[in-house]
N, C-alpha and C positions, 0 to 999 in steps of 0.2 A: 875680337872678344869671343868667347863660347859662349855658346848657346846657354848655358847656367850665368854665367855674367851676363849677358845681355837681359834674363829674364829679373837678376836682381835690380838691374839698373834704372828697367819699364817699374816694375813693381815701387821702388825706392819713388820714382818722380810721378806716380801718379798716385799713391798715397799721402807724400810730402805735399803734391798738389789740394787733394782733401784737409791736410792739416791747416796749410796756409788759411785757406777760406776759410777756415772754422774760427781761427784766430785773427783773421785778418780785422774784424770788427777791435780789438782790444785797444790798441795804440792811438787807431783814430777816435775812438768813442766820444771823448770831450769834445770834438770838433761836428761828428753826428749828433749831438744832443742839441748843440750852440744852433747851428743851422736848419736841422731840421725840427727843433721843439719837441726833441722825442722827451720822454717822461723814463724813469728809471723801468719804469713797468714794461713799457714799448719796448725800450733797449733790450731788457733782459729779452722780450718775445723776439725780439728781431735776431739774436743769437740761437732763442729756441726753433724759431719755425726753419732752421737746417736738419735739425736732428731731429724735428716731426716729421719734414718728407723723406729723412732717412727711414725712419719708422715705418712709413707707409712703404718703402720702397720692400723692405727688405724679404719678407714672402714671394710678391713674384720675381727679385733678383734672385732667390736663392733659387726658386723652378729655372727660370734662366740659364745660372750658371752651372747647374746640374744637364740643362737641355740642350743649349746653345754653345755652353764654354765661356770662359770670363773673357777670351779676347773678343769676341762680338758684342757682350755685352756690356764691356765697360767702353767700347769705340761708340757706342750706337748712344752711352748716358752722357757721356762727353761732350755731346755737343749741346744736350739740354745745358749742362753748366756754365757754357761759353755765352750760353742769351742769358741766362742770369745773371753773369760778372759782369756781361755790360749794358744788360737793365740794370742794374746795381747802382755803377756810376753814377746813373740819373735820375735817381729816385728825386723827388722834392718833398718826401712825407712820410710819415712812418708807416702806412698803408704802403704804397710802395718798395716801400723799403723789405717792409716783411714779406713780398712777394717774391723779389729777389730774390729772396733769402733761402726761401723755400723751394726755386727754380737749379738754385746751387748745391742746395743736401740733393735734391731731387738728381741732379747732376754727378753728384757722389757717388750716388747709392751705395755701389758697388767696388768701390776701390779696395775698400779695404778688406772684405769677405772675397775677392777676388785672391788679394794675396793668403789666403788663409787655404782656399782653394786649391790654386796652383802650387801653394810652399807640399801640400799634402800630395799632389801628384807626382811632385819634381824627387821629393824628400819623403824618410819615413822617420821614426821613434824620436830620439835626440836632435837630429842632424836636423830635422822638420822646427823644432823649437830653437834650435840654433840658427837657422835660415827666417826664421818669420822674427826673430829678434834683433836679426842684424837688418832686414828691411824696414820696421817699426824704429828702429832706430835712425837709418837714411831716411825716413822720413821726417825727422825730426827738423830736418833742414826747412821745411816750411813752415814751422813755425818760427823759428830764428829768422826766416823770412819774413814776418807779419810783425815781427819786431823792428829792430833800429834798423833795417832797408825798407822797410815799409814806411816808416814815421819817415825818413830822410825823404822817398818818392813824393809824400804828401808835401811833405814842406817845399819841394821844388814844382808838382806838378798841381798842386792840390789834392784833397782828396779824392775827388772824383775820377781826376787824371791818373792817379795812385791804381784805383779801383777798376779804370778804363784798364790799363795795363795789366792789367790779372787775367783778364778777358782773353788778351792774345796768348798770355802765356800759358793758360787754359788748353786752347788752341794749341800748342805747341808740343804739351804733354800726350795730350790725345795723339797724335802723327807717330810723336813717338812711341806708344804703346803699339799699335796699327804697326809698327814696324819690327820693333823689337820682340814680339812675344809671342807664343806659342803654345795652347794648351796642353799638351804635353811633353815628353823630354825625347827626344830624339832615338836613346835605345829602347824605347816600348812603343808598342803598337800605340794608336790614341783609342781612347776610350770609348765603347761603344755607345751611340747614344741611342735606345729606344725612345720610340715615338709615345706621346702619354697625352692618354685624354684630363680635360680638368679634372676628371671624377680621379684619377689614377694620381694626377700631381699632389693632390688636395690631401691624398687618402698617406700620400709619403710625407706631406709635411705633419699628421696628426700622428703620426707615429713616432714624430720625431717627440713632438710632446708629452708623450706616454713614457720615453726614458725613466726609468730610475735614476738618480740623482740629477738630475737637470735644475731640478728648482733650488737644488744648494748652489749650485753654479749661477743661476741668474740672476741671485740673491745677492751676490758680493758685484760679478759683474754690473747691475744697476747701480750703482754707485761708487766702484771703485774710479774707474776714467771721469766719471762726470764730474767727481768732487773737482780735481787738478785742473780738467777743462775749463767748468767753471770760473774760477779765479783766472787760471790762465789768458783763455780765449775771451773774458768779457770782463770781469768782475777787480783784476788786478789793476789793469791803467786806470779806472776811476776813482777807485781806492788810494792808489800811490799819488793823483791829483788832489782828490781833494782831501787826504788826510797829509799829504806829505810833501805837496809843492810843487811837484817834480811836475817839469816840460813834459814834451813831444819825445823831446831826445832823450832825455834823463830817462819817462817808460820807457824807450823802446830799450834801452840798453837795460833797462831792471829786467825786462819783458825775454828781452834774448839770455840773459843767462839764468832764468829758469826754462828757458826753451836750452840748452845746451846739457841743463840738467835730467833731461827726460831719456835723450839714449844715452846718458853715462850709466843711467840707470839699467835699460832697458840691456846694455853691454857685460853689465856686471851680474846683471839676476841669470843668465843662461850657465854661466860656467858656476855661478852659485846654487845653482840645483842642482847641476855633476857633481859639486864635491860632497853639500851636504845629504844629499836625498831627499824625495817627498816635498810635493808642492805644498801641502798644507800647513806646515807651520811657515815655511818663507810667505807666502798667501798673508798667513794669519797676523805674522809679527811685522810686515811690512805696512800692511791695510792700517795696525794701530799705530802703526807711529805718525803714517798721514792724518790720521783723524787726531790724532797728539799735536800736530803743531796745527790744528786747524784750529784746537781746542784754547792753543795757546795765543793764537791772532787773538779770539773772541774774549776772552778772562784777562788780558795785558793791556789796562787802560793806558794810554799815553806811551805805545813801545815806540821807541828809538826807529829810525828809518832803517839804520843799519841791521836792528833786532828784526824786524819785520821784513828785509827783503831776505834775510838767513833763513825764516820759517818757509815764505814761499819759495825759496830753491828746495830746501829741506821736504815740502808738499809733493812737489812734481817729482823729486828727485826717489822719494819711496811709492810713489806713485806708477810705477814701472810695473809692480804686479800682476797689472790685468794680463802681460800676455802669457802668465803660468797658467790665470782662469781659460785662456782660450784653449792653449794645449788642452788643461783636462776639460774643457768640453770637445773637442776634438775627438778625445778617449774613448767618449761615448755612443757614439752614432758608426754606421757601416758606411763603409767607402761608396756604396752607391746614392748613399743619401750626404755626401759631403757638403753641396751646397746650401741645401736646406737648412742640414743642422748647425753650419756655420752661420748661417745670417739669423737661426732661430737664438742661438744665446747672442748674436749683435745685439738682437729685440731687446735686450734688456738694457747693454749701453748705450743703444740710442735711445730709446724712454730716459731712464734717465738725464743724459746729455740733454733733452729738451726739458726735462720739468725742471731738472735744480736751478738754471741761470733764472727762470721766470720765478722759483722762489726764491731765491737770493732777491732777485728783482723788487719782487714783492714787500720785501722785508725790509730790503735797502729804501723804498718808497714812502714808507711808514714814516718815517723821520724828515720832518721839514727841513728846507734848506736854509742855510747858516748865511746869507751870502752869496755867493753863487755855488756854494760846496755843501755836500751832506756832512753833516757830523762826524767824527770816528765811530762813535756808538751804532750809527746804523754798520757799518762794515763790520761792525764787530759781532752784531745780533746775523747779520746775516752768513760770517764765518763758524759761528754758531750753530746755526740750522744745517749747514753743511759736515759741521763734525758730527751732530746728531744722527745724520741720512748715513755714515760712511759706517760707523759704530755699530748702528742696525744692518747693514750689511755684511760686517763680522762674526756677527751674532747668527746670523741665515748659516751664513758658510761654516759656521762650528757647530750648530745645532740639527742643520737637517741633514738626513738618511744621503747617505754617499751612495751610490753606484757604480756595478762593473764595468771597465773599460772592453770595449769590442777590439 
């Protein structure tokens, strides 16, 4: 392989690797609820507190990955992830459980502002958004993972076994990065790194927030990923149980082909910004039609199974947006401040990523249970709040002051 294959390859499996765990809660849910007495409210927390210690991660990864290089720094979070996946396995409580949870985002941090990183040192203009959309999309394979191979693992190993098994494969991603990757590309020098005291790192991330147009950009990225995630990674398989019937097997295969729909997406939006120009309306008309069919979950009393797993492909599948938001925040910030101002617009899809599942959660809560199943009407209030969140995101990204590109 070349050294640019090899780099897409590490990048691909250990983003793929973050996707997995983010989604790996969805498929099994009903079976963590059953055993461990979680409450819809827990659930949703137990999927947020990933993308709260993303949250917290993501400032000093970006000094990091500006300091150190993403291959140090995603070897060294890796192995945090690997005692989480299999403290995971063994939770008995939703305390537990959220701790995990949190040792796995923690784990994360950095996977994917790594490739944001790297795409920008390896790649420049076009060919940079071309490269980060075909890794965002090999990554896609982890959640098709967390899907019908995941529900299948559980049904033979249980869950825990399931969950135990992420652990090494964790493990295995990590070796591979460690092997395959390199901060920079072979015909340029590597990048010099001066030494910086906290006062000096501190003083480049607040510059990073002084941008002009940064807050239209973090406006849309807070809710664009987190609406799809949502439903996706937590909120789909208990929906499709208890309004629709459907198994283990029956979600994991609803579950994988909206997971299949994320890079067709993500493969079709880069040659559709070559043809047509200008991220802002592709941005703007793609963001409405997700909040369109989110609109359409919540307002379709009694829709058909088949109506309903057509919106949620349709969700994820224009849901592919956010990585046009990244390029233009990209735009924004100088090459010496790239990892900073990469993981400072993350800040917003990880915030988000962490509050909407706990307000879906919340929402979804509300509504006593029928049986052993929530109502439609809760999924629907809480499809609801989620088109509400995406809408107001539209609205940021078309009304506030834009910014020159560096």
């Amino acid at each position: 392989m070349t050294p640019a294959t090899r780099l897409v390859v590490a990048l691909a499996a250990m983003t793929g690797l973050s996707q997995f765990h983010r989604a790996a809660l969805g498929v099994i849910a009903p079976d963590l609820t059953a055993e461990l007495a979680l409450t819809p409210a827990v659930l949703g927390a137990a999927n947020g507190m990933f993308f709260a210690a993303l949250l917290l991660a993501q400032i000093p990864v970006g000094i990091a990955l500006d300091r150190a290089g993403p291959r140090r720094t995603v070897a060294a979070l890796t192995g945090i992830a690997v005692a989480g996946a299999a403290f995971q396995a063994f939770a008995t409580d939703g305390a537990t459980l959220l701790a995990a949870r949190f040792l796995i985002g923690l784990g994360s941090g950095a996977s994917f502002m790594a490739a944001v990183v790297l795409c920008a040192r390896w790649y420049s203009g076009a060919a940079m958004t071309l490269a980060l959309s075909r890794v965002f999309a090999l990554s896609q394979m982890g959640i098709l993972l967390a899907g019908a191979p995941l529900a299948a693992a559980s049904g033979l190993l249980g869950w825990r076994g399931a969950l135990g098994a992420s652990a090494l494969l964790t493990a295995i991603c990590g070796l591979l990065w460690w092997r395959l990757v390199r901060d920079d590309p072979p015909d340029r020098p590597p990048v010099f790194r001066e030494a910086e005291t906290l006062k000096e790192a501190l003083l480049g991330q607040l510059s990073i927030w002084r941008l002009p147009g940064l807050a239209r950009v973090l406006s849309i990225h807070l809710v664009g990923y987190a609406a799809a995630a949502t439903v996706l990674g937590l909120w789909a398989g208990p929906y499709l149980a208890d309004v629709h019937g459907l198994d283990a097997t029956g979600r994991g295969w609803a579950l994988a082909a909206m997971g299949v729909a994320m890079p067709v997406g993500l493969l079709l939006i880069g040659p559709l910004e070559r043809r047509i120009g200008g991220r802002r309306g592709i941005v703007t008309v793609a963001a409405a039609l997700a909040a369109g069919t989110l609109f359409a979950l919540a307002l379709w009393p009694g829709a058909p199974l088949g109506a309903a797993l057509v919106l949620l492909v349709l969700l994820v599948l224009f849901s592919a947006f956010p990585i046009l938001v990244v390029a233009e925040g990209r735009s924004l910030f100088p090459d010496h401040l790239v990892g900073r101002g990469a993981t400072t617009v993350n800040l917003a899809q990880v915030l988000g990523s962490a509050l909407l599942p706990m307000a879906m959660g919340a929402v979804v809560g509300m509504f006593p249970e029928a049986g052993d199943a929530r109502p439609e009407m809760a999924y629907r209030a809480g499809f609801g709040v989620l088109g509400v969140a995406l809408a107001g995101g539209v609205a940021g990204w078309l009304l506030l002051p834009r910014g020159a590109a560096k």
